[in-house]
N, C-alpha and C positions, 0 to 999 in steps of 0.2 A: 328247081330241084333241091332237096333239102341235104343237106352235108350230113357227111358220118357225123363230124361230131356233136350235130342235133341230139343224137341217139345215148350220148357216152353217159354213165353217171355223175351226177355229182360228187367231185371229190370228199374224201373224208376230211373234214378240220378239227383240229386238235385245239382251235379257238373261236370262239363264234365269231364270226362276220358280221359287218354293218351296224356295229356297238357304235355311239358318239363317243365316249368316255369308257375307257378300263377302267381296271384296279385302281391303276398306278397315276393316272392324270385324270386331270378336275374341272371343272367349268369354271368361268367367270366369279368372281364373290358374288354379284346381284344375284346368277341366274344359280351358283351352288348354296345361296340361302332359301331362296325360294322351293327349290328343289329337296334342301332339305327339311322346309316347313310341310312342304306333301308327305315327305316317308312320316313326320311327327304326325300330321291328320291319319294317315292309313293306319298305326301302330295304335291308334286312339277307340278303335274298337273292342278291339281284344284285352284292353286296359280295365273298359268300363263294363263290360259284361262279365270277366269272371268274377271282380269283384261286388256285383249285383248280385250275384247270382249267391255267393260266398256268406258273405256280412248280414243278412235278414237272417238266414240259417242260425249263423251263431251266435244271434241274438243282438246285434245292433244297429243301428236308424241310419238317419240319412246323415248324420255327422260322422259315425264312423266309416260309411261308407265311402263320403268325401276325402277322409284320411288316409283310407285303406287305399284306395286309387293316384292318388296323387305320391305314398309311399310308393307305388310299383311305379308309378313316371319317376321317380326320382333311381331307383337303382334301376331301374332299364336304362339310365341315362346314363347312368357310371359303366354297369354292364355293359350296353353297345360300343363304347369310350376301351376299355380294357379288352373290349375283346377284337377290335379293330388295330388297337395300337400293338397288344403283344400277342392276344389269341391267333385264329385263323388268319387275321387281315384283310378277310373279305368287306366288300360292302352288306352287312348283316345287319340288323336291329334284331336286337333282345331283348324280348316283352315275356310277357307273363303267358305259362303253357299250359291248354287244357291238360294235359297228361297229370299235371297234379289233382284237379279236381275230383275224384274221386276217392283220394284218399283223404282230403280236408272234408270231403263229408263224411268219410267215416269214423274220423277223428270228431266231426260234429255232433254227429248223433252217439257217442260214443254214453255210456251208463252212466258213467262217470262225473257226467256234467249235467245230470237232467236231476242232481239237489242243489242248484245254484236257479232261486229262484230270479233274483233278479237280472235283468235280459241285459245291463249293460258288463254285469261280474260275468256270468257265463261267457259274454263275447271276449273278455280280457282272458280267461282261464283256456276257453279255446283257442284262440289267437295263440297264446306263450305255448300249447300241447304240440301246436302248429310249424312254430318255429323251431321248438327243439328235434320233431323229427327232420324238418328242412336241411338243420345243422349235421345231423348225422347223417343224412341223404347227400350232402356235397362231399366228404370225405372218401364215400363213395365212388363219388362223382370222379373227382380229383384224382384219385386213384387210377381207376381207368386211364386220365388222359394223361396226366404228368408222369406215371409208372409207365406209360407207354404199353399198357395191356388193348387200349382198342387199338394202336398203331398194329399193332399183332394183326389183331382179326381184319380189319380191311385190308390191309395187304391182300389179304383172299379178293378181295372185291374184283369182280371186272366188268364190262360198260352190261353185261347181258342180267347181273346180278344186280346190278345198280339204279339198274332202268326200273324196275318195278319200284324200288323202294324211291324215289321220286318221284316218280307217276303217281305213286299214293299216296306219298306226302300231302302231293297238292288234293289228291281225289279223296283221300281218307277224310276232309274238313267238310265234304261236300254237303253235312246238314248244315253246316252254320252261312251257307249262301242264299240257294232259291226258296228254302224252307222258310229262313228267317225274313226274307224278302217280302212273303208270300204273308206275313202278319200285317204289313201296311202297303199292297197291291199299288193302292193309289200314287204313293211315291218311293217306291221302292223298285216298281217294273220304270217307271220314265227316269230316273235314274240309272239302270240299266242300258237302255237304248241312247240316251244321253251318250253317256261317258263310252259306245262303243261306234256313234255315228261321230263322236268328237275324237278320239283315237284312231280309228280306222278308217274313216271314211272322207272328212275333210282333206287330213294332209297330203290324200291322191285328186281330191279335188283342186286342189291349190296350185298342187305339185311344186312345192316349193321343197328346197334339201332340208329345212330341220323347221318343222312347223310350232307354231306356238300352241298351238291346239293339241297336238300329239304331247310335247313334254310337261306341259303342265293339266291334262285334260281330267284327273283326276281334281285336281281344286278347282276349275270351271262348273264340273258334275254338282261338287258338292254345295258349292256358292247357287247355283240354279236350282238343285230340287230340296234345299235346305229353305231356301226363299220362299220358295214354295209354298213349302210344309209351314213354315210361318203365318205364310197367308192363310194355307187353311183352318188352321187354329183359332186365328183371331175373328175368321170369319163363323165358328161354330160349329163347323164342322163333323168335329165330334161329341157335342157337349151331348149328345143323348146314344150314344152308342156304346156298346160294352165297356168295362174298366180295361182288359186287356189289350183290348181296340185304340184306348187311350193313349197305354203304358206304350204301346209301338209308336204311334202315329202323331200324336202332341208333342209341340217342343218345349212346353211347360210343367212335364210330369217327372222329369228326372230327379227332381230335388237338391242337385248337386248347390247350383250356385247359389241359394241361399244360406248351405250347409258347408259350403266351403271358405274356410280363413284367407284374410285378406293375403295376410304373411306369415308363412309358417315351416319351417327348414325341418324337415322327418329326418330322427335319428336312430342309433344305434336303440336296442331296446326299449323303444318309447312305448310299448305294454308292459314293460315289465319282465322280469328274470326268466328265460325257456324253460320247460316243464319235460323230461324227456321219460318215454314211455316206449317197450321193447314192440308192441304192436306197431305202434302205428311210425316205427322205424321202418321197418320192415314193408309197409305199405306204402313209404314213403321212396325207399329206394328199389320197388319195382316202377314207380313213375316217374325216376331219373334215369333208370335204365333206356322204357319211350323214348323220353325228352333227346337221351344221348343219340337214339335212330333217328329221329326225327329231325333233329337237328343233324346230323350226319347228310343227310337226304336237302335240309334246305342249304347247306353248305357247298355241296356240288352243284346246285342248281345257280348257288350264287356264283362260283366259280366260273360257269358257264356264262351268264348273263352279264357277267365283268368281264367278258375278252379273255379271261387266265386261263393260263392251262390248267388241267386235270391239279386237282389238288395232292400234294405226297403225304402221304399215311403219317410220317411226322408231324407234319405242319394239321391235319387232320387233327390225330391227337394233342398236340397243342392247344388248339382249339377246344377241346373238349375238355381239358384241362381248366381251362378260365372259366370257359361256364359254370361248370365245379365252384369257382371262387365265387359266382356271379348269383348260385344258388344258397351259397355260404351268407351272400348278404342278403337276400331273399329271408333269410331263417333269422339274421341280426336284426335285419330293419322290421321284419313284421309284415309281409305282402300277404301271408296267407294264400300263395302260389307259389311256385320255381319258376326257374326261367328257363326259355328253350330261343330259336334263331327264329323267329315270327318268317313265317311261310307266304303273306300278303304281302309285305316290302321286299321279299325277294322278287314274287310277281313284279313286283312295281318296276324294280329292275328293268324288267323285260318289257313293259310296257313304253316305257320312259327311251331307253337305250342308254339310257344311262348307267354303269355300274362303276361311277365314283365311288372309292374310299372315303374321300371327304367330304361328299353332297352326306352319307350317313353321320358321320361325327359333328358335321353341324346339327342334325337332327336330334342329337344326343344332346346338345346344349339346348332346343327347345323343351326338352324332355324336363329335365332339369330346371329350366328358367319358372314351366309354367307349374311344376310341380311346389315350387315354392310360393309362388303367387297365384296362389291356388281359384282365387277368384276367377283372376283368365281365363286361366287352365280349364273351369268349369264348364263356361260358355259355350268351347266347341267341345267339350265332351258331353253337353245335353244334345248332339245331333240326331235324330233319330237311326235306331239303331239299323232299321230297314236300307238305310242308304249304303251303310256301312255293308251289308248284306248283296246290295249290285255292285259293292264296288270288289268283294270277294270273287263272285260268280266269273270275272276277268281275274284277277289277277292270281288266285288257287289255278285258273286253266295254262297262266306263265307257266308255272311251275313244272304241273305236269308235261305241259310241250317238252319243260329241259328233258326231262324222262326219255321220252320218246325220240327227242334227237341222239342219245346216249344209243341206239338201234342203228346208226350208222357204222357205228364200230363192231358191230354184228354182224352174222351170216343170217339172216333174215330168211333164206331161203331152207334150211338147216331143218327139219319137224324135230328135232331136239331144242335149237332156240325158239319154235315155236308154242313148243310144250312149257318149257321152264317160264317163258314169259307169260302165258297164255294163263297156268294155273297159277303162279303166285300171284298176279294180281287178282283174276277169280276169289282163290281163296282166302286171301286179305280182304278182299271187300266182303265177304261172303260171313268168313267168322265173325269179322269186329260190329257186322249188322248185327249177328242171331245174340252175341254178348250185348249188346247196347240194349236191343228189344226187352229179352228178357229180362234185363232190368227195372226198362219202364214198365211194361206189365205185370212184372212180378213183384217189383222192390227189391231182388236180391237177385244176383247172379244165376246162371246155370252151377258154379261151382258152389257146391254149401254140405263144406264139410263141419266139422267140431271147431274148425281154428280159424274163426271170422278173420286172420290176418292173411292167413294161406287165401282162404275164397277171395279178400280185396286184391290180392297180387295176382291172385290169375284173372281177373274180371280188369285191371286196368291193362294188364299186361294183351288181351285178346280180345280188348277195345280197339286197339291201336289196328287198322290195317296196314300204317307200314310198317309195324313190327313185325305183325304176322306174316307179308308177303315177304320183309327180306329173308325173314328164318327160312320160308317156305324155298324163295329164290338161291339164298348161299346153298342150304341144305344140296339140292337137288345140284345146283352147279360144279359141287365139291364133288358129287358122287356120282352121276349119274354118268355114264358111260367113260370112266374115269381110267384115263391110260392112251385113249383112243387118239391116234395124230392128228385128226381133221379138231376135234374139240379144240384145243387152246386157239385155234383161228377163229372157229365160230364162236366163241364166246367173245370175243375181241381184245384178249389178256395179252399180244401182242401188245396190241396199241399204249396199254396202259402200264409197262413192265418201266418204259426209260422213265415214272413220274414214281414207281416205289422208293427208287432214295431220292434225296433230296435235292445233291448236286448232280446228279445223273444228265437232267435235263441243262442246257443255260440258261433257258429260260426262266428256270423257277424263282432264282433269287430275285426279277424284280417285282416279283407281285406277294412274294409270301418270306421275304426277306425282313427281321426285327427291326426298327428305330434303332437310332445311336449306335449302330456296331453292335447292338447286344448278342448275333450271332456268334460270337467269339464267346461268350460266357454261360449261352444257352444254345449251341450245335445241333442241331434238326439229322436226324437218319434216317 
């Protein structure tokens, strides 16, 4: 006969369960280096395709492409470093954010630069137009989080308004997975099935407490269908199959490691003086605006995925604050991107259970090492980008899981929390498609008015489906049956009221408390 308490729900936790590692405590040195050489392999995607994607455009080869990439390893490496020790404190890495790409192309294609005939001046002239909007894009930035203006607006937040804009965080990515997969089938699907029968299915086979299979299955995945992919190249594979067919599928087409210096330390202005221009300011800081949601969104997911409690609106904007500085060097160094909290190693988080602090800050030191020795560095950033693509398709779905467990804190049962949840993810996924579309079909936005800066800021700004669905989710959460007594329960603004200040909770101080005492000189509220 089965007991009541078969029946009861699962309680609500204010911290995930069954984490190996918090915030606050770390692994072993062997097993927190190794662990932090996978988030460096995971973050190595998103490194090498914007700037592929970027540097042809603006007119330069496979050298400056090596330069440009190994530039954003090296401030992703300071970045993650600054923003672990004084930002948010979570385990985050900061890499480089689609969210700027749209407006470095329109910086690219800009008039301006099409009487510079020769391809490697134009890349320098773009590059420094680049930087100086970045620089007035972090002030911005900065703004927001050290004025304590977003600490303001998430205060509003509660688990029913937050849920979506994490669920899309991880969903809104969702062409750079099966899609990008789907250019080299052959080993980009068995890399899939790999990395989710060595994750999820061995270590209940074993049934062993902490499997080696599970914590490190992502470098298993990638050592096996890398090997692979090696083989099939030298076997011929592709030699008579389309050039695109190539560019995904050969491990010999990147270019990098022939193009990349042995030794070479990226500095401050190494293109040259910033070039600053009121446009593409402006188009600059509606994709730090993104970056700031987006990053908002993988911050709680990481919060979550580290055992910590709900993050406090201070400590939030703190956060969001260094990023600011992190985009600041973005614009000095020359990345020809922003930086935002990379959404895949928050996955990884969740895949791993691990969500050390320190497994990411060693990561930061690969970042760094190999950005210098650029040769190395090369090597595993010629991996094909298809693997990188199965190893999204898991870890963007971490993400969004957090999302969806943030629904615990909700009245689920409520057709008002089913409305507000229901449409702003809808309509986040729904606009940031019909804007992306028509672009690719069109070349230019649905917006196309007289002031090509106005059309880039609404076309990046409603690309973003988690921008669109939080607007969509605050909006409606603020207003919509506003007064009524049963709301602040079903939203679950309860739950989340004793994490608005900062010492409210006792928990907070040990997961989102400064180094060195410096809370005595910089006081969180």
């Amino acid at each position: 006969m089965a007991k009541i308490d078969d029946f009861a729900p699962f309680p609500v936790k204010d911290q995930l369960p069954g984490v190996e590692y918090c915030v606050s405590s770390s692994p072993n040195w062997p097993e927190g280096i190794v662990q932090g050489f996978q988030h460096y392999i995971v973050m190595l995607g998103t490194t090498v395709i914007i700037p592929s994607i970027l540097v042809p455009l603006m007119g330069g080869g496979d050298v400056q492409k090596a330069e440009v990439i190994n530039t954003v390893l090296f401030v992703s490496g300071i970045n993650t470093l600054l923003q672990s020790l004084f930002g948010s404190r979570l385990p985050v890495v900061i890499g480089a954010s689609y969210a700027y790409v749209i407006p470095a192309l329109y910086i690219t294609f800009s008039y301006r630069f099409t009487y510079y005939l020769h391809p490697h001046l134009r890349f320098e002239e773009t590059m420094r137009a680049i930087q100086g909007a970045l620089i007035i894009a972090s002030i911005c930035h900065m703004v927001m989080g050290f004025f304590g203006l977003w600490r303001i607006l998430v205060r509003f937040l509660t688990p029913l308004s937050a849920a979506p804009l994490v669920i899309l965080t991880g969903v809104g990515l969702v062409v750079l997975a099966f899609p990008q997969l789907a250019r080299c089938v052959e080993i980009g699907l068995p890399a899939l099935i790999i990395l989710i029968i060595l994750s999820q299915y061995l270590p209940h086979l074993f049934k062993c407490k902490r499997s080696i299979c599970e914590q490190f299955a992502v470098l298993f995945t990638i050592a096996i269908v890398w090997a692979y992919a090696e083989i099939l190249t030298a076997a011929g594979a592709y030699d008579k199959r389309p050039d695109s067919t190539q560019l995904s599928c050969r491990t010999d087409r990147s270019g990098l490691i022939s193009a990349s210096p042995w030794v070479k330390v990226p500095y401050p202005l190494q293109w040259g003086r910033p070039s600053f221009h009121g446009s593409d300011a402006f188009a600059m800081i509606a994709a730090s605006y993104v970056a700031i949601v987006e990053t908002t969104g993988t911050l709680i997911a990481a919060s979550r995925f580290g055992s910590a409690t709900h993050i406090p609106p201070s400590v939030l904007s703190r956060g969001i604050g260094w990023q600011g500085i992190g985009v600041l060097l973005d614009g000095l160094f020359g990345t020809a991107t922003g930086s935002t909290a990379l959404v895949e190693n928050a996955g990884l988080l969740g895949l791993t259970k691990v969500g050390s602090r320190r497994v990411v800050q060693i990561s930061a030191g690969f970042m760094i090492f190999f950005s210098i020795f650029g040769k190395f560095g090369a090597v595993l950033a010629s991996i094909p980008l298809p693997i990188f693509a199965a190893l999204y398709c898991v870890l963007f779905a971490y993400v969004a899981s957090a999302g969806l467990g943030l629904l615990q804190f909700c009245n689920v049962n409520s057709f008002r929390t089913k409305f507000i949840l229901g449409f702003s993810i809808f309509i986040g996924l729904s606009v940031a498609q019909y804007f992306t579309e028509y672009l690719f079909i069109s070349g230019r936005g649905p917006v196309h008015t007289r002031t090509s800066a106005f059309n880039v800021i609404m076309q990046v700004i409603f690309s973003s489906a988690a921008t669109v669905g939080i607007m969509a989710a605050f909006l409606l959460d603020c207003t919509h049956s506003y007064g009524h007594d049963s709301v602040r329960r079903d939203s679950g603004r309860h739950w989340w009221e004793k994490f608005r200040v900062y010492y409210t909770d006792t928990r907070t101080e040990e997961f989102y408390a400064l180094p060195y005492n410096l809370n005595r000189f910089f006081p969180s509220f």
